[in-house]
N, C-alpha and C positions, 0 to 999 in steps of 0.2 A: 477407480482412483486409488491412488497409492495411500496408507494410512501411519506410516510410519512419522513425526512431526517432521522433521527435517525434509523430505519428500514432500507433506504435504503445502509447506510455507513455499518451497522451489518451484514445487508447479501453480502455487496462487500469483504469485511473481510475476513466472513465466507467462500467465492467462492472462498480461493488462494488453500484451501486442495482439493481441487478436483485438480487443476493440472492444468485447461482449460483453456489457455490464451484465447478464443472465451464466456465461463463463466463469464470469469472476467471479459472483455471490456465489457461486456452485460449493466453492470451496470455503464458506461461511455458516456456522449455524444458525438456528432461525434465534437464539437467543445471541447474536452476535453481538460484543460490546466492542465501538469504535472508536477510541480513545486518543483527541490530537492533545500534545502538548502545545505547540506552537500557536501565538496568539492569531494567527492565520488563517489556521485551521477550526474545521469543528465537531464535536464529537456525534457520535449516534448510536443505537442500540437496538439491534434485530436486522434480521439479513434483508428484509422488504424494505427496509426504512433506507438500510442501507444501497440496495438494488436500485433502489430509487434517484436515489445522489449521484449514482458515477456518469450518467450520461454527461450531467454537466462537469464534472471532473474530467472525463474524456475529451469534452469538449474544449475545455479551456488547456489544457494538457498535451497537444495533436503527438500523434504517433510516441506515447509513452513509453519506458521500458525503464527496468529496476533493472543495474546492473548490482548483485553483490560481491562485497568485499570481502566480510568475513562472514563466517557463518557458526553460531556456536549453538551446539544444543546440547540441553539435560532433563532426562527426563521429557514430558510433554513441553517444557519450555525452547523457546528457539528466538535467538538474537542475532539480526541481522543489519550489520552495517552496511550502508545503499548508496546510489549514487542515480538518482533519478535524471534519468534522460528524457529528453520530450521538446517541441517548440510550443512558446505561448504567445500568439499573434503573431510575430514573424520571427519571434529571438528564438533561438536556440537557448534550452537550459539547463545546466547541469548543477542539481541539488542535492546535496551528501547529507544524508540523516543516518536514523537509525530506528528499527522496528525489534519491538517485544513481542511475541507470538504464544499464545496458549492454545498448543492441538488439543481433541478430546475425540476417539475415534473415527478419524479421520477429518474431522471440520476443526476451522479454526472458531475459536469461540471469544477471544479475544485480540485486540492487537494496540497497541500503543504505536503511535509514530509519534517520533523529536526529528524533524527537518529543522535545516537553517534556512528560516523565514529571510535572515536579513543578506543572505548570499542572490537569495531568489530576488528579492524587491529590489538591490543593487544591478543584476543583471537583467532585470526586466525596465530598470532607467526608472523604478519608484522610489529611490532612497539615494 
């Protein structure tokens, strides 16, 4: 696995289309801090806690993919504006956030996500 931060944020990304909550935590440390801003959302802290959670993320989420926009990094920090692709029950959904990333040798060890909760609940006919 590639350890440079920008590489490593690209291929965490890239790992939600395959499906494998065990893929994706790959690229998390065991002290992973999961940080949601959105009142939606919720946070967590450690890659098992976390490993734990995406099935039903997955689940609710069907054939998810992070398309980025931009992508800026300095240093181990890396900020990524998104556009979350996926269907959730039968809608199609596309939810434009944005993630903060802290690599540390190759894992991520942090991540902040700010999605628009109220794009999501509009297009899912809850608001």
């Amino acid at each position: 696995m590639a350890t440079d931060p920008t590489s490593v944020v690209t291929s965490y990304l890239a790992s939600f289309e395959t499906g494998d909550p065990e893929t994706i935590a790959a690229h998390v440390s065991d002290g992973f801090d999961n940080v949601h801003t959105s009142a939606l959302g919720s946070s967590s802290h450690g890659r098992s806690a976390y490993q734990d959670r995406l099935p039903a993320f997955l689940s609710t989420f069907e054939g998810i993919r992070y398309e980025p926009v931009e992508t800026v990094t300095e240093g181990d920090k890396v900020a990524v504006a998104y556009i979350l692709n996926a269907t959730h029950g039968d809608v199609a959904v596309q939810i434009p956030g944005m993630f903060r990333f802290t690599v540390d040798d190759g894992l991520i060890t942090r991540r902040v996500d700010y999605f628009d909760s109220l794009t999501f609940l509009r297009q899912t006919g809850q608001a």
